[in-house]
C-alpha positions as CSV (number, residue, x, y, z in Angstrom):
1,X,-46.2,69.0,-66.1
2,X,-45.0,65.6,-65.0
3,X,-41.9,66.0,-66.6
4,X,-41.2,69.1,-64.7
5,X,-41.9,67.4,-61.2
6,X,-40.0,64.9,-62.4
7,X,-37.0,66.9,-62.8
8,X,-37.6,69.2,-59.4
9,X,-37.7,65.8,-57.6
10,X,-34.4,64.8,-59.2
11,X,-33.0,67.9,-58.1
12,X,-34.4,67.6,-54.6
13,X,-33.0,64.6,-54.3
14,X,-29.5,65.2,-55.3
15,X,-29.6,68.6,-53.2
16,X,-26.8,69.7,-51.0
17,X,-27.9,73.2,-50.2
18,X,-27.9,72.8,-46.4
19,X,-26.7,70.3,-43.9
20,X,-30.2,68.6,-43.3
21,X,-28.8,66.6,-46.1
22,X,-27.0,64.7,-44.0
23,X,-29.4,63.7,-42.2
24,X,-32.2,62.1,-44.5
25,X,-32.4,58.8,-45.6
26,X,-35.4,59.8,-48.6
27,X,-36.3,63.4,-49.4
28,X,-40.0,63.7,-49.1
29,X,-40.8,66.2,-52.2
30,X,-44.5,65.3,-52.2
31,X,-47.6,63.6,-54.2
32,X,-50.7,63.6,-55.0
33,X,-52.1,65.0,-58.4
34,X,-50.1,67.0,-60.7
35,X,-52.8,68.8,-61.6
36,X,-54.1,69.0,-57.9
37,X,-56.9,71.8,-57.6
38,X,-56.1,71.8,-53.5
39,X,-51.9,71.8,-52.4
40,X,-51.5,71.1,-48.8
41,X,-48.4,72.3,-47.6
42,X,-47.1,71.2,-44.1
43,X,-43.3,71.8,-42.5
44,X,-41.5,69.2,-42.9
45,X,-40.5,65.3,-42.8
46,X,-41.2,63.7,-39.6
47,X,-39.2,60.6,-38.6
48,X,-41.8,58.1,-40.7
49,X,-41.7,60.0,-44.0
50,X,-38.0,60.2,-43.3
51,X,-38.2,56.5,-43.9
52,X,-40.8,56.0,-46.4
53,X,-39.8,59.5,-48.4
54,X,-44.0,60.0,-48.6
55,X,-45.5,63.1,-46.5
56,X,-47.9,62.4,-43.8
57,X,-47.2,58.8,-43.2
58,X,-47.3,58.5,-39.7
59,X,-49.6,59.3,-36.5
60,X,-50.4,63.1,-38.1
61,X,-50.6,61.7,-41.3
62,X,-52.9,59.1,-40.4
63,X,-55.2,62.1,-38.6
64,X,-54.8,63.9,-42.1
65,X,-56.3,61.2,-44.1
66,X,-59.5,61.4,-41.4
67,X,-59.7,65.0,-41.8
68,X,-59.5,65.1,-45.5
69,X,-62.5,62.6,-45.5
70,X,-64.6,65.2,-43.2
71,X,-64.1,67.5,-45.7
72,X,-64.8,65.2,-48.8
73,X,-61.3,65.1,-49.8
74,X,-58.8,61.8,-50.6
75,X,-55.3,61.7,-51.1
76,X,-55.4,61.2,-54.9
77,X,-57.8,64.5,-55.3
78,X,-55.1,66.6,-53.6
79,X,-51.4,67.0,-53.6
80,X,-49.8,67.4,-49.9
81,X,-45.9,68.7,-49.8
82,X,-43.5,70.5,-47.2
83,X,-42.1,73.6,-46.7
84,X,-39.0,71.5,-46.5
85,X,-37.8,68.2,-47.8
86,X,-35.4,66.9,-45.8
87,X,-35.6,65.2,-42.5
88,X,-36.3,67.6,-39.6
89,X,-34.4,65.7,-36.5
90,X,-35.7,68.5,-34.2
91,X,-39.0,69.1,-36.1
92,X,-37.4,72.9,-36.2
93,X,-35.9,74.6,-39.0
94,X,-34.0,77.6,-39.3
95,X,-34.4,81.0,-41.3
96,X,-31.3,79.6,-43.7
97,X,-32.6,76.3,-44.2
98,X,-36.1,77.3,-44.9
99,X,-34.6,79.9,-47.4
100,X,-32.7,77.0,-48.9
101,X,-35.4,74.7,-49.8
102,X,-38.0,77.2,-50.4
103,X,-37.7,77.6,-53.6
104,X,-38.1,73.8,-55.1
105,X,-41.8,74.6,-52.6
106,X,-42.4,77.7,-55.3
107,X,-41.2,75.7,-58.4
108,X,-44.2,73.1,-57.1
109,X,-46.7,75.7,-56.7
110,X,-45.9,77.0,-60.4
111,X,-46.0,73.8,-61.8
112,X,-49.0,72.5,-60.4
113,X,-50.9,76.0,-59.8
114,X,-53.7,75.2,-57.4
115,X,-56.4,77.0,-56.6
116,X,-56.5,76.6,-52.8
117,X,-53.3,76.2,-51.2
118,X,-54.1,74.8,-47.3
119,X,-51.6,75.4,-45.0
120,X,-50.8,73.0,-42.1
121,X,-48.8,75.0,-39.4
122,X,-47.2,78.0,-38.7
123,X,-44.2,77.7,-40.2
124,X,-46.1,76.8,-43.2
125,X,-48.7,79.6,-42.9
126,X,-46.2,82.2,-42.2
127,X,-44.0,80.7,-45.5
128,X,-47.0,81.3,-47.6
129,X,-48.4,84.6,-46.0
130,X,-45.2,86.6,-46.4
131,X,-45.0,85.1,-50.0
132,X,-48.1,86.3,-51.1
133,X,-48.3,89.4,-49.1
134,X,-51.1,88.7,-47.0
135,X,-51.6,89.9,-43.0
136,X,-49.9,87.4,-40.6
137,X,-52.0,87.0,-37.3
138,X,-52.2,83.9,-34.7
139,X,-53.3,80.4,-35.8
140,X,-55.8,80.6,-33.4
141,X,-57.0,83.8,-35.3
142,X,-56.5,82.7,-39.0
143,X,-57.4,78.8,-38.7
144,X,-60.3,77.4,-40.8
145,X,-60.5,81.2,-42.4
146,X,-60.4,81.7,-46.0
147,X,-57.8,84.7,-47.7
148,X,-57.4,85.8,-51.0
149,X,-53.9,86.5,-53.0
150,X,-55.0,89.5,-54.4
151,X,-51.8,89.4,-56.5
152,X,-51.9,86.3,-58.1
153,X,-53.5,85.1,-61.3
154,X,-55.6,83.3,-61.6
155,X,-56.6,84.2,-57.8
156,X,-55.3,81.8,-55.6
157,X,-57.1,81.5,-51.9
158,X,-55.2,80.4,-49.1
159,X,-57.0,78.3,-45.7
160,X,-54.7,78.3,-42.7
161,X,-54.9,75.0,-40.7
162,X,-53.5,73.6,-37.4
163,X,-51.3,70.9,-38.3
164,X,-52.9,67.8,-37.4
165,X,-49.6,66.7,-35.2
166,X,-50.8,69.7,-33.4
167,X,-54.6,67.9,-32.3
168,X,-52.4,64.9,-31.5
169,X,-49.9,66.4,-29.3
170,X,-52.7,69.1,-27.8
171,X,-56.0,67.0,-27.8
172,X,-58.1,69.9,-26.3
173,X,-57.6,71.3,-29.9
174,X,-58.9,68.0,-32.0
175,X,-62.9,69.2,-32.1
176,X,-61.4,72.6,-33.1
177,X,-59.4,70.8,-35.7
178,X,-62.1,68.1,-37.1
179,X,-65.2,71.2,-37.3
180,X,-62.1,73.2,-39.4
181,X,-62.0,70.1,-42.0
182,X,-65.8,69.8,-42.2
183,X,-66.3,73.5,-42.8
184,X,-63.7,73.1,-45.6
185,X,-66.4,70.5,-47.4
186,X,-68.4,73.4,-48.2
187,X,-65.8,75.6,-49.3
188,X,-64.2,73.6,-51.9
């Protein structure tokens, strides 16, 4: 298992596949542990993980590690990755470069074969949804809920999440947020 992440990060790192390329300094492919029972998968790199090539090292990351407490949770228990894994100037990416990089996201997901798989986002919850065929709705509908991939197994469940950047950048959402991650503590 650590040899194939291994290899996936080597060819992350050497990838060419769109022009966001260009723009990194580090491709942020992801940690935590390899044999992670709970994958958090957020959009992308921000301008700190850019730097550091780690996810969720600045203001939103900082807020994840405080929600990840509420619920219980520390880095080393989970392993937290990106739809994408290259730089994201604009914090947007597009239909081609999200089909571009998706697939080193699937390779980790086979590899490490969690159980829960929280999604941080829309882009990432939409990502995820259409991949294992379950009904996309709002984030204000699906947040904090818990769905089933009936078509996977072992069964895998999927929790839909506002991305903390979200709480940060919309504080009337942050109580919404933190009761999300406490409720999680009794899920997992």
């Amino acid at each position: 298992m650590i040899e194939e992440l291994s290899e996936l990060r080597r060819r992350v790192e050497d990838c060419r596949r769109c022009k966001l390329w260009r723009t990194r300094r580090k491709p942020v492919f992801g940690e935590g542990a390899e044999d992670a029972k709970i994958m958090l998968v957020g959009l992308g790199p921000g301008y700190y993980e850019n730097i550091e090539g780690r996810p969720f090292v600045g203001a939103a990351g900082k807020l994840l590690d405080e929600l990840l407490a509420l619920a219980g949770l520390g880095r080393g228990e989970v392993y937290i990755t990106n739809v994408m894994k290259c730089y994201l100037p604009t914090n947007e990416a597009t239909e081609e470069e999200i089909g571009a990089c998706t697939p080193y996201l699937d390779r980790q997901l086979e590899i490490i074969r969690p159980k829960t798989i929280i999604t941080l986002g829309n882009i990432a919850t939409k990502y995820i949804f259409d991949k294992l065929k379950l009904p996309l709705a709002s984030m204000g509908d699906l947040h904090g809920k818990t769905f089933a991939a009936p078509d996977l197994s072992p069964r895998v469940r999927v929790i839909p999440m506002y991305h903390p950047a979200a709480a940060l950048r919309n504080p009337g959402l942050t109580d919404v947020v933190r009761k999300d991650w406490k409720n999680l503590k009794a899920l997992i």
